[in-house]
N, C-alpha and C positions, 0 to 999 in steps of 0.2 A: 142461485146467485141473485144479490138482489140487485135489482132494475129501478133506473126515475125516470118519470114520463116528463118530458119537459115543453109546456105549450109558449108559441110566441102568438101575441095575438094583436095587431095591430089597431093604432086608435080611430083611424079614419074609415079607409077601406080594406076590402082585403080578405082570402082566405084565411085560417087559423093553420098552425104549421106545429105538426107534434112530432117531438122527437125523443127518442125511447135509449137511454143511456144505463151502461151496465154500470159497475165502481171501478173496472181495469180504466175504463176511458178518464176518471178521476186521476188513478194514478201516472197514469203515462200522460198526464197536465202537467203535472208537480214534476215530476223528473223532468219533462222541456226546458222546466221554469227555473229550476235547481241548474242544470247544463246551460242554460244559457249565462245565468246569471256568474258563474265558477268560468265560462268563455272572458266573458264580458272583465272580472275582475283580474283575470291575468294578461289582458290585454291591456288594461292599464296600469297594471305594475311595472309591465314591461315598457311601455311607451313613457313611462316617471321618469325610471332606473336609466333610458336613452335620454332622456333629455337635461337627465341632472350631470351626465358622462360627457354631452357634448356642451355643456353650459363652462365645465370645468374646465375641458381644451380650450373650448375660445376664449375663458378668463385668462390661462397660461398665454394664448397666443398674442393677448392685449400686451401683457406685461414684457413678453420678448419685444414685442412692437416697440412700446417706449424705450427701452433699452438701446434698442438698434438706433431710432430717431435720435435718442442723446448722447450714443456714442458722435453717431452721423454731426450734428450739431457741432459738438465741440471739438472735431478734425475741422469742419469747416469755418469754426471761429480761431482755431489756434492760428493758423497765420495771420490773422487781424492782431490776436494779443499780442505775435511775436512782431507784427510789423508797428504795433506803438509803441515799441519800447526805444526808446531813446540811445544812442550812442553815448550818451553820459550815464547813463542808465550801468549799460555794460561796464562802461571803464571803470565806475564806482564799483562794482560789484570785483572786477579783477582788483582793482586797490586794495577793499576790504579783504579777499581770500590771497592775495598777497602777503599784506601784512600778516595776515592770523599765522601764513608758513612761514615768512622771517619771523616771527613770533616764537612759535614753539623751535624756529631751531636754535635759536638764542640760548632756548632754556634746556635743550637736549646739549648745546656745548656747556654749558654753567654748569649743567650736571656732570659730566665729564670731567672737565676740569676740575672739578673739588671733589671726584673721585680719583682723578690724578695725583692729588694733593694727600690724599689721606693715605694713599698706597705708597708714597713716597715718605712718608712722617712714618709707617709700618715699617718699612724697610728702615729704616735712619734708625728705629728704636731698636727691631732685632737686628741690627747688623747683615740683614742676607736682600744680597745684592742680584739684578737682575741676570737671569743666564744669557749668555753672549751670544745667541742670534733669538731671534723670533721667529717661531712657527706656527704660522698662521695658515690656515686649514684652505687648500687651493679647490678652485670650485672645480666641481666634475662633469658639471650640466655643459651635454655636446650643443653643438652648432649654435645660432645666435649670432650677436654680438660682443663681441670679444677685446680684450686688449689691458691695459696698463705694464707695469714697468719691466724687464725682461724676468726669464727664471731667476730665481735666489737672490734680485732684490728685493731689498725692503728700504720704505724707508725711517724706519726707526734708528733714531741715532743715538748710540748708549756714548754718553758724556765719560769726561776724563777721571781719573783716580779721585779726584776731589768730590767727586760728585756719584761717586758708583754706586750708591744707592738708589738714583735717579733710575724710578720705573720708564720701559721705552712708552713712546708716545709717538701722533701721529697729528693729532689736530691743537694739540695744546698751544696755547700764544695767540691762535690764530683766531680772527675775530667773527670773519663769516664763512666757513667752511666747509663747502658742498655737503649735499644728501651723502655720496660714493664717499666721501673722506669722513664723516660720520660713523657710516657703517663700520669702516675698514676701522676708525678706532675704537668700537665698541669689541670688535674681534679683538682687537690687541689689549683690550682692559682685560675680558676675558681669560685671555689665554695669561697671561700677564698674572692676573690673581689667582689664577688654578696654580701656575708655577709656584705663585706666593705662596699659598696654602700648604701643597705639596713638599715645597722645601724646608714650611717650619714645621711642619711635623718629622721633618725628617730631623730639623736642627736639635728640637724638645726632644723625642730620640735620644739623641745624640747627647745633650745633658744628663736626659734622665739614669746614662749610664756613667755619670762622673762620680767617684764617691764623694758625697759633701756634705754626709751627718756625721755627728758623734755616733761612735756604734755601739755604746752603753744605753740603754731604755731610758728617758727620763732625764737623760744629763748627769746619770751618776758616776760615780768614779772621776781620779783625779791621776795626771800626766806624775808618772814615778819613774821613769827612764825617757829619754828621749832620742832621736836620731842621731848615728854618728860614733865616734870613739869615743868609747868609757870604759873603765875599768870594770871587768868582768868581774860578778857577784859571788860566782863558786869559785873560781880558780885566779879571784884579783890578779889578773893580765888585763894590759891596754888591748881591749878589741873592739870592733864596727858594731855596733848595733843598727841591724836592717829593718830593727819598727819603732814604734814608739807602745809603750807600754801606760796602761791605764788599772791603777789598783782601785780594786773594787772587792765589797763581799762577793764571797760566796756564791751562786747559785743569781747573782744578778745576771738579767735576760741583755743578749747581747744581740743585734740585730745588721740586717746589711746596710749596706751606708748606698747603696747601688744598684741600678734594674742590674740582673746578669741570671747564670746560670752555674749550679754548682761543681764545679769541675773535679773536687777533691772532699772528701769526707771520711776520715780514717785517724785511727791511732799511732802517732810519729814518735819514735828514741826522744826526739829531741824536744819538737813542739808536743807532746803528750797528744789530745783529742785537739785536730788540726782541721778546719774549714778551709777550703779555696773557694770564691767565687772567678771566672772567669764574666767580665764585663765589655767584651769587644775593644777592640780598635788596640790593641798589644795593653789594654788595662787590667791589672787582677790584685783583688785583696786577698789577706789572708787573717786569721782570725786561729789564734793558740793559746792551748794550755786550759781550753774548757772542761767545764765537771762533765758538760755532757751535748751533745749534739742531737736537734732536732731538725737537721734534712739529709739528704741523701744526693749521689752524683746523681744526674739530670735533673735535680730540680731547678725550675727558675722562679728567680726571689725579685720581689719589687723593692723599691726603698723602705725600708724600717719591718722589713720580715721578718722575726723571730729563726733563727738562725741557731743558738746554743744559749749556756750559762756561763758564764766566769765561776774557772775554777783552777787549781794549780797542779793539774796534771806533765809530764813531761820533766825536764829539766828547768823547772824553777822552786822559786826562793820563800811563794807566799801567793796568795789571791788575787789575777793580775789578768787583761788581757793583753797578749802581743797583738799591734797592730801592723798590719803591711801594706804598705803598696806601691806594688811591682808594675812597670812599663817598661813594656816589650823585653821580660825576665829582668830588668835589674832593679832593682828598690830604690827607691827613692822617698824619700824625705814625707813620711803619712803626717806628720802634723800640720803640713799647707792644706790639706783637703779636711781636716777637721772643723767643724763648725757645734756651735750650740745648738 
């Protein structure tokens, strides 16, 4: 192994001092020197990484500070703003949000009213008048405060015969009309227009099964018998004729005059290839002596359905449709309900 002799030799006085070093005492210098220095640097990582951690709290804790202080502040100032504020201050201010609620409810009755008006000019055009009570949907929400007029009054007042189109009402006329009599007549517009609605679809319905076309396709064919006594064609006697008859070619498309449902479809002694519609309310056409029929019982026909052809099966004289129509079984007069 090798050895260094190391002299120290002082400049003044003094022995001379030798000291006899192997190379392990080298290495176990540098390893001191290495451990110290690897101490040393994670001692100050560590003491960084704490100081940047408690730099960041006390940053946060500033900012909660001011916070607090300027909540604090402005509880302590709010009774100074609230005690400058002037008694005319207020009063203006109730004026201004006064008016703005006379305001709007000015314009919530305006509205009203010329939706009263229009519902009223509806009924006057279709004829359907309001139904004779109002039912307005009674609140169900328990306990509170409670009250107005007894059970099953209302005060909706349906006007006389002259006027019985007049939709009910509750605030109309009236110039300043509580918030509670607002509501109550925006209920009764409601219920009031639903009824509208409901009834005219009930009424168009009710139309849509009147017969009031011609039941030739097109307008063709032309009135060769009419309602009433005539002299019979095969056997010239004075007898009733229960339709009115329309000559036409051949094989012309013949249609329902009528919503309904077909009650009769078959080959008749008399009427040859014979249609019935039944159309509600004791209403029913009938429709004879076609070449040929294209529906069947159960079907139901809309206005101007294809229905058969003109043709002169049965007891007739030439190319013709009979037309009929019968309320509640008796016949009566098909040429008022024909139209172009």
């Amino acid at each position: 192994m090798k050895r260094w002799t190391v002299m120290l030799i002082p400049q003044d006085r003094g022995g001379t001092q030798t000291f006899s070093l192997a190379a392990y005492h080298f290495w176990v210098a540098i390893g001191l020197s290495i451990g110290l220095s690897t101490i040393l640097a994670f001692c100050a990582a560590f003491f960084f990484q704490r100081h940047y951690v408690i730099a960041k709290q006390a940053t946060e804790l500033q900012e909660q500070n001011k916070t607090m202080k300027y909540t604090l502040d402005a509880t302590q100032t709010a009774p100074a703003v609230v005690a400058e504020t002037s008694s005319e201050d207020v009063e203006a201010v109730e004026r201004r949000l006064r008016a703005e609620y006379e305001a709007s409810i000015d314009a919530i009755t305006a509205e009203l009213s010329e939706l009263y008006d229009m519902e009223a000019k509806a009924r006057d055009i279709t004829g359907i008048a309001p139904r004779e009570k109002s039912r307005e949907t009674e609140s169900t929400t328990a306990g509170g405060g409670q009250g107005g007029p007894p059970s099953g009054y209302t005060p909706v007042a349906y006007l006389g015969v002259e006027n019985q189109f007049r939709p009910p009402h509750v605030i109309y006329g009236l110039s300043r009309p509580s918030a509670d009599l607002i509501l109550q007549e925006i209920r009764v517009r409601q219920q009031s227009l639903s009824e509208l609605v409901v009834d005219g679809k009930a009424a168009a319905e009710k139309v849509s099964r009147i017969p009031s076309v011609w039941p030739l396709l097109n307008g063709a064919g032309r009135i060769s018998s009419r309602f009433g006594y005539r002299r019979d064609p095969i056997h010239r006697r004075v007898r009733h004729h229960d339709g009115t008859d329309l000559a036409a070619p051949t094989g012309t498309k013949i249609r329902a005059t009528a919503v309904g449902k077909v009650s009769f479809s078959a080959y008749d002694q008399f009427f040859g290839n014979l249609v019935r519609i039944d159309h509600g309310n004791g209403l029913e056409t009938w429709y004879a002596h076609l070449s040929k029929r294209t529906c069947k019982v159960g079907d139901s026909v809309d206005r101007s359905t294809i229905i058969g052809h003109v043709g002169s099966t049965g007891r007739s004289t030439g190319a013709h449709l009979h037309y009929e129509v019968r309320r509640n079984g008796n016949p009566v007069d098909s040429e008022k309900y024909l139209s172009d």
